[in-house]
C-alpha positions in Angstrom: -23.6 23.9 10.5 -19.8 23.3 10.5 -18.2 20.1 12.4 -14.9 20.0 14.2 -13.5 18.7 11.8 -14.6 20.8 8.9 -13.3 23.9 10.9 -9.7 22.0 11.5 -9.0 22.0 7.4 -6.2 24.3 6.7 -4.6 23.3 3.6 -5.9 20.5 0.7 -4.3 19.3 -2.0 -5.0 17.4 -5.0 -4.1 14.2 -6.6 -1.2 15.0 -8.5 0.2 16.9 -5.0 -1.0 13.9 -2.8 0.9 11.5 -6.0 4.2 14.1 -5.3 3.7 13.2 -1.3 2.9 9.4 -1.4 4.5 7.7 -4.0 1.9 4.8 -3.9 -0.6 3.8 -7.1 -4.0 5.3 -7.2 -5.4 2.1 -7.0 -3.6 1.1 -3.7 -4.8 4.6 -2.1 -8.0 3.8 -3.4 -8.3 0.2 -2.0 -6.5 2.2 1.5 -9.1 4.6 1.7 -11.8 2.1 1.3 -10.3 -0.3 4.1 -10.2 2.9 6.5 -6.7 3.0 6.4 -5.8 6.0 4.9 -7.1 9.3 4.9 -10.6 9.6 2.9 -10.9 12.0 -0.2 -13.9 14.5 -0.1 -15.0 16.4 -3.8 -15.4 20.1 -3.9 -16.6 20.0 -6.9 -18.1 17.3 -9.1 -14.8 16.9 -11.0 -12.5 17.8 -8.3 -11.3 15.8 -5.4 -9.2 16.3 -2.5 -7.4 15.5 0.9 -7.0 17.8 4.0 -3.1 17.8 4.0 -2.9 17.6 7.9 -4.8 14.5 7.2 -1.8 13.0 5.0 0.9 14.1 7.1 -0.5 12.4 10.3 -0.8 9.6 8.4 2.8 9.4 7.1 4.3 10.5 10.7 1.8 7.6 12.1 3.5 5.3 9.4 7.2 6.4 10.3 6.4 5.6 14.0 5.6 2.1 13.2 7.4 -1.0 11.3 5.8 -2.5 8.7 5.9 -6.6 9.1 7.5 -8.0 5.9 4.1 -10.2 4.5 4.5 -13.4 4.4 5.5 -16.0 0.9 3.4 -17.7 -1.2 3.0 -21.3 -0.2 4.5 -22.6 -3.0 3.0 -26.3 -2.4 -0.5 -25.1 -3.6 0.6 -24.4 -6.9 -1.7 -25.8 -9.6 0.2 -25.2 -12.6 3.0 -25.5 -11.9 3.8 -27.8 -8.6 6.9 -28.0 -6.8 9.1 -31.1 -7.0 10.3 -32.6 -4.2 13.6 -32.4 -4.1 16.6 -35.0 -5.0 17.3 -36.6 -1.6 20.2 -39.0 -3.1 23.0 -37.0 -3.8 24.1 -36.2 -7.4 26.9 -38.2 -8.9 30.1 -36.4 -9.7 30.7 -35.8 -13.2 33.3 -37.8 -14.9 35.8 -35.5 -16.4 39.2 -35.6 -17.7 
């Protein structure tokens, strides 16, 4: 017996079309899909895989609609190879020149 949502699939598309859509790496839709934050993959076939396009483009427009925060730097005092210096708190001497 069908769901809801199996009825609401009107168009898929396939990995190279979904690559054409969102340019992101196959491992970082992967790692998405797996975090629940972008649309999951289903397999028609052993071999095949594919995404409900209506699926995609919510997701995009859902995107679009809001900002992505900038993450945050690396906290370049944990370094263990190679640590930060503290820097020169006496000023530098002028260099003597002609």
């Amino acid at each position: 017996m069908p769901g809801e949502r199996d009825a609401a699939i009107t168009k898929t598309i396939r990995r190279q079309q979904l690559r054409e859509i969102v340019p992101l790496a196959d491992s970082t839709i992967y790692e998405m899909e797996q975090r629940g934050e972008f649309p999951r993959r289903f397999a028609l076939t052993p071999r095949c895989v594919v995404w409900d396009l209506g699926e995609v483009q919510a997701w995009l427009a859902a995107r679009r609609s809001k900002p992505i925060l900038l993450a945050p730097g690396p906290d370049v005092n944990q370094r263990r190879t190679r640590p930060v210096r503290e820097p020169d708190r006496a000023p530098r001497p002028a260099s003597e020149g002609a």
